[in-house]
C-alpha positions, 0 to 999 in steps of 0.5 A: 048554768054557772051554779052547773059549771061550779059543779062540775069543776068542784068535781073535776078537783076532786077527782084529780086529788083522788087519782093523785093519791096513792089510795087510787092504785089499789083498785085499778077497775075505779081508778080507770073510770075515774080518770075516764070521767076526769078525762070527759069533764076536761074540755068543760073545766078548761072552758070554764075557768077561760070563762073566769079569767076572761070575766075578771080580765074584762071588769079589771079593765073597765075598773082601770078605764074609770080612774083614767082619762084621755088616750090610756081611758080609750085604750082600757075601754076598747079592751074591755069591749074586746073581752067582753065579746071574747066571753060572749063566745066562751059563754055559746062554747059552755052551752054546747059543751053543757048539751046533752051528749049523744051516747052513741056518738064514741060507739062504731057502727054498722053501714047498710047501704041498699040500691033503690028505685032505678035498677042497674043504675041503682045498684052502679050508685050504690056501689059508688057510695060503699066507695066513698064511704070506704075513702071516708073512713081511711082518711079518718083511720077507722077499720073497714069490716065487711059482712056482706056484699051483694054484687051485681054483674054489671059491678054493681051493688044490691046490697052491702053491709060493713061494721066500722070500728073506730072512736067516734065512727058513728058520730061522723056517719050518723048523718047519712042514714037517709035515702040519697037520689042520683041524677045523671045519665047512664052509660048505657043511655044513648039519647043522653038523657038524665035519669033519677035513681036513689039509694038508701043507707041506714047508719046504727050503732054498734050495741055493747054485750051487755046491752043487748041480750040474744036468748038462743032459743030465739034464733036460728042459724043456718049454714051454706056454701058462699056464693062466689064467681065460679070456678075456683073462687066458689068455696066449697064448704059451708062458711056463710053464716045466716042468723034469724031473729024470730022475735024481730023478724030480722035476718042477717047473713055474712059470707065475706070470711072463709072462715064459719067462725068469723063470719059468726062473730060478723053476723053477731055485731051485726045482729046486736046493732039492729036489735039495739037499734029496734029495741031503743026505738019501741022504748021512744014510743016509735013502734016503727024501727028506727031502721025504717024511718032512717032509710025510708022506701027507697022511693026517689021522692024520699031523699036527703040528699042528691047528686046531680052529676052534670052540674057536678053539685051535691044538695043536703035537702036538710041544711039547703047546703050545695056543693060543687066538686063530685069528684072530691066528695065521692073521694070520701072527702065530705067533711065540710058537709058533716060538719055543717049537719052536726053545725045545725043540730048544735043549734036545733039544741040550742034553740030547744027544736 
C-alpha cells in the first residue's frame, strides 16, 4: 500500500509542476484533464503526507520518551500512544480511499418507481416515495426532470420516471434500487386493519453519448396526443414521444413537456441510461438485466425495506438499521440511512465480500 501512495503523490507533483508551467496553457483540452486527475489524487495525497507526519510525529516522541525519566518520560509515551492510534485511523482512511471507485457514482441518474402488489394502496405509496425522493433531491440542490408520470384517479401513481441531474446524484440514490413494502391501514379501511402493499424503484445511471450507441434503424418512434384531465388541459397535438428499442425490447414514453422536442430529448436520456444499464449487465456475465434484479417482481415477499406506519419505523432489511420518524424520512430526510448502507459496502470492500 505504501509503495501505491508513494505512486500517486510522486504523480500528484508531477502534475502540479506541469500545470504550474506555461507550456500547460497551450492546450487547454490537456491542461483541464490534468487538473481534473490532480483534483481526484487530492483527498489521498492530503491523507497520505497526514499519514507521514503523524508516523515521524509518532517515533519522534518515543525517541524523545527513551532519554527521559520520570514525569516528562510518561508524557512522551502517553503522546505516542496517542498518535500511534491517530495513524492506525488514517491508515483505515487511505484504505478506503485506495477502493475501487464506482464509476458511476459522479453520474445523474434516472428514477423508476413502479406501484406493486396491493392495488390502490400500491399505487397512493408510490406516490408517496416519488414525494420523498423529490424533498430528497431539493435538500441536495439536484434537478428534478420529469419524463412521465402515470396518475391515478384517486392521486396515486402507477408509474413515474425522472431524470436527476447533479454530481454525485447516483451515488446518493443507488441504494434505493430494490422493492420497498408499506404496512398501514388504508384509508378506506374500515375495520382498521393493516394492509401489506409494496413498490419498487429501480436507481440507473445516466450513459454518456459515447457510451452508448443507438443505431436508427433499431428504433422506432411513435408520436400521440398526451393523455390529460380533460377539458382544456388535454393537449391536442401530438407531443408525447414513445421510443421502441427492437433489439432490447425496451420502450420508453415521455408526455410531461408540451413541447415534441423535449420530450424527444427526455425519452433519449432515458433510453441511453436503460440501454447502458442492459448492455453492462450482459457484459458481467448477467444475462438478466441489471433493471430486473434491482427491482425484483414486485412481489410483497421481495423487499429491501418497509415502512411500517403504526409504529412510525423504517427497516432496511440490508443493514437490520430501523428508524423511527416516518414523518421525517418521507420528508427526504434519509441521510443517515444513506449513510449507513454506503457505510457497510465500505466494509464489504473492505473485508473483500
Amino acid at each position: 500500500m505504501l509503495k501505491r501512495l508513494q505512486e500517486i503523490e510522486k504523480r500528484y507533483e508531477e502534475i502540479g509542476s506541469y500545470l504550474a508551467s506555461g507550456e500547460a496553457l497551450s492546450d487547454m483540452e490537456k491542461y483541464t484533464r490534468l487538473a481534473k486527475e490532480q483534483a481526484d489524487l487530492e483527498e489521498i495525497v492530503s491523507c497520505y503526507r497526514s499519514y507521514k507526519r503523524t508516523e515521524e510525529e509518532m517515533n519522534a516522541a518515543l525517541e524523545e520518551a527513551a532519554k527521559e525519566s520520570g514525569e516528562m518520560k510518561e508524557l512522551l509515551l502517553r503522546e505516542h500512544y496517542t498518535l500511534k492510534e491517530k495513524l492506525a485511523e488514517l491508515e483505515t482512511q487511505l484504505k478506503v480511499l485506495l477502493l475501487p471507485k464506482d464509476k458511476n457514482d459522479e453520474r445523474n441518474c434516472t428514477l423508476e418507481i413502479r406501484a406493486g402488489a396491493g392495488g390502490e394502496e400500491a399505487a397512493l405509496f408510490a406516490y408517496e416515495l416519488y414525494r420523498m425522493y423529490m424533498g430528497y433531491c431539493e435538500k441536495h440542490r439536484f434537478q428534478w426532470d420529469v419524463v412521465d408520470l402515470n396518475e391515478t384517479e384517486l392521486g396515486g401513481v402507477k408509474e413515474a420516471i425522472v431524470n436527476i441531474t447533479g454530481k454525485g446524484a447516483y451515488k446518493r440514490l443507488k441504494y434505493e434500487s430494490g422493492v420497498h413494502r408499506v404496512q398501514r391501514v388504508p384509508e378506506t379501511e374500515s375495520q382498521g386493519r393493516i394492509h401489506t402493499s409494496t413498490c419498487t424503484v429501480a436507481v440507473l445511471p445516466e450513459a454518456q453519448d459515447v457510451e452508448v450507441s443507438i443505431d436508427e434503424k433499431d428504433i422506432r418512434i411513435d408520436l400521440y396526443r398526451s393523455s390529460g384531465a380533460g377539458g382544456q388541459k388535454v393537449n391536442k397535438t401530438e407531443t408525447a414521444i414513445r421510443i421502441t428499442h427492437f433489439p432490447t425490447g425496451i420502450v420508453v414514453t415521455c408526455q410531461d413537456e408540451r413541447s415534441q422536442l423535449k420530450n424527444k430529448d427526455k425519452a433519449f436520456r432515458v433510453l441511453r441510461s436503460r440501454l447502458y444499464d442492459y448492455y453492462n449487465s450482459r457484459a458481467a456475465g448477467e444475462e438478466a438485466a441489471n433493471r430486473r434484479s434491482l427491482v425484483g417482481t414486485g412481489d410483497r415477499s421481495e423487499r429491501i425495506r418497509t415502512y411500517n406506519f403504526p409504529q412510525s419505523r423504517i427497516t432496511d432489511h440490508r443493514i437490520g438499521l430501523s428508524l423511527h420518524d416516518m414523518e421525517k424520512f418521507l420528508s427526504g430526510d434519509f441521510d443517515e440511512m444513506t449513510d449507513a448502507l454506503a457505510r457497510r459496502e465500505t466494509e464489504m470492500k473492505l473485508s473483500g465480500q
